[in-house]
C-alpha positions in Angstrom: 0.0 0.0 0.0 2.8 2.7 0.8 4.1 2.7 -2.8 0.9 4.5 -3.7 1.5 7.0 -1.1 4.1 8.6 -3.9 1.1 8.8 -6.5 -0.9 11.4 -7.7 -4.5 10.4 -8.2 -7.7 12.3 -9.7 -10.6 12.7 -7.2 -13.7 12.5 -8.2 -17.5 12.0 -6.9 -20.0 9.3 -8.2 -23.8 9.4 -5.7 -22.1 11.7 -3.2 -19.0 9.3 -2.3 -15.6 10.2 -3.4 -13.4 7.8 -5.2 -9.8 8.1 -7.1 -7.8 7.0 -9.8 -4.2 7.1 -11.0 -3.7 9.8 -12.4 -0.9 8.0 -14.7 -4.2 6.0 -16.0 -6.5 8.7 -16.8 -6.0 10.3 -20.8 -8.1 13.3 -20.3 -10.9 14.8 -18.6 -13.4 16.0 -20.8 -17.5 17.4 -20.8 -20.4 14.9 -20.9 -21.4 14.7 -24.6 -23.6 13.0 -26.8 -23.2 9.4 -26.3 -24.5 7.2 -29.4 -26.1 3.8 -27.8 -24.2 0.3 -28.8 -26.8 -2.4 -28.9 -26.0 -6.2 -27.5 -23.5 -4.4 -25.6 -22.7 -4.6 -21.4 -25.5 -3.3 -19.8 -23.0 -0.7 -17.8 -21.5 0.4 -21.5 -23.8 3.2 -22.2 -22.4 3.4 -25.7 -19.3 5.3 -27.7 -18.2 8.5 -28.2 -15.7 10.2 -31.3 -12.9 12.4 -29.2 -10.4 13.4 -32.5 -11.8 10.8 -34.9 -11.4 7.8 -32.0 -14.4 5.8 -31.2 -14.5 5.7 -27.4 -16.2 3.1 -25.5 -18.3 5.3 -22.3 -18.8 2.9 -19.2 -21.7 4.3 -16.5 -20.3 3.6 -13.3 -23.4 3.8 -11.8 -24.8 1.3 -13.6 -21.4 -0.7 -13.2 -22.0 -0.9 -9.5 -25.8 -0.8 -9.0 -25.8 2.5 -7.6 -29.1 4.4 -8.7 -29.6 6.2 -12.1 -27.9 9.8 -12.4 -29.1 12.8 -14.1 -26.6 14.3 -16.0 -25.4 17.8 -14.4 -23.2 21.1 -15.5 -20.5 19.0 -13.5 -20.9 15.5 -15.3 -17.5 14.2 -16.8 -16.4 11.7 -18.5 -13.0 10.5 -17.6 -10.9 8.9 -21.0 -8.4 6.2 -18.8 -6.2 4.3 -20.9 -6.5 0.5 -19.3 -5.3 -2.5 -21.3 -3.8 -0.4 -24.2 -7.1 1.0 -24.3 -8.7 4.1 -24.1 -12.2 3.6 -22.6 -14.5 6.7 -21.0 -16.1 6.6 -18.0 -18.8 8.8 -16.9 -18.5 10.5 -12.9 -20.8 13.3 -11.3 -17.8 15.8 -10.8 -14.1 16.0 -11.4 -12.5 17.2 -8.0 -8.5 17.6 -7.7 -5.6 16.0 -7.8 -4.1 14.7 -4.3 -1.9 12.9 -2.7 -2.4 10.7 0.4 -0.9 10.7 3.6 -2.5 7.6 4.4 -3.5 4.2 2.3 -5.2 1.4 4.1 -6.3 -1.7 2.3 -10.1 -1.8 0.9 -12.7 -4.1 3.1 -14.6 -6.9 1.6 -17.3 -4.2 1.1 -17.0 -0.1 -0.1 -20.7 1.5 0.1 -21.9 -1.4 -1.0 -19.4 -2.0 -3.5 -17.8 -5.2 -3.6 -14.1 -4.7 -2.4 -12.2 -6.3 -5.4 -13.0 -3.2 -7.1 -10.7 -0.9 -5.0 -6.9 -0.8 -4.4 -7.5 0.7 -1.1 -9.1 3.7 0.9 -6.9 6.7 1.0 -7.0 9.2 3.9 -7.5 12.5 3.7 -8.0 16.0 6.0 -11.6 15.8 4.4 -12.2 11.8 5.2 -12.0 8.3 3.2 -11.5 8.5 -0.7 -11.8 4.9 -2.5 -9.3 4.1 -4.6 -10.5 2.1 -8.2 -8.6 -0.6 -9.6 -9.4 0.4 -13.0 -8.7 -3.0 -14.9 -11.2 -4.7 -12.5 -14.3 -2.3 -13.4 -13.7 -2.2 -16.8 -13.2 -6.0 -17.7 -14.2 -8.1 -14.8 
């Protein structure tokens, strides 16, 4: 757990909780945009986006984790991480900072009611918990 203590990560909210990634896996942050629908697809893959010409898979975390159905706000992002020599977007309620932790203690068997294989860990902060997303484990498991 301590090596991540040396990484940057990207805070961000999704249904009030905050959660994190790498920052060394996340392309670009960019606005919520017009999503065209894949059919037969994941039922968490709310469909593709072009960014430059690239057609961008765009996962719905909310959907990926059972949390309830968001409305899309003036603060909606979608976060382009490149995972598995992909680049694959996934839609959050709001984009926060970037931090570092002082403190990273490993994920329990259960985060909000979020199974804990999905996290790398819970990282401490002056303003409380933030969960930490292993990425790689939302996106294909």
């Amino acid at each position: 757990m301590n090596d991540l203590l040396d990484i940057q990560f990207i805070a961000y909210e999704l249904a009030n909780e905050k959660y994190a990634l790498k920052i060394s896996d996340v392309y670009e942050i960019i606005r919520m945009q017009q999503i065209t629908p894949v059919h037969n697809s994941k039922s968490f893959l709310d469909g593709v986006i072009n960014l430059r010409g690239k057609v961008i898979p765009v996962v719905n975390l909310h959907k990926r984790f059972g949390l309830p159905n968001y409305t899309s706000t003036k603060s909606t992002r979608i976060v382009v991480v490149k995972s598995r020599e992909e680049m694959i977007g996934v839609i959050v309620d709001k984009v926060n900072q970037v931090i570092k932790f002082k403190d990273i203690q490993p994920p329990p068997e259960m985060v909000t009611g979020i199974e804990g294989e999905y996290f790398e860990g819970l990282g401490i902060t002056d303003e409380g918990v933030v969960s930490l997303l292993k990425i790689d484990v939302v996106l294909y498991e």
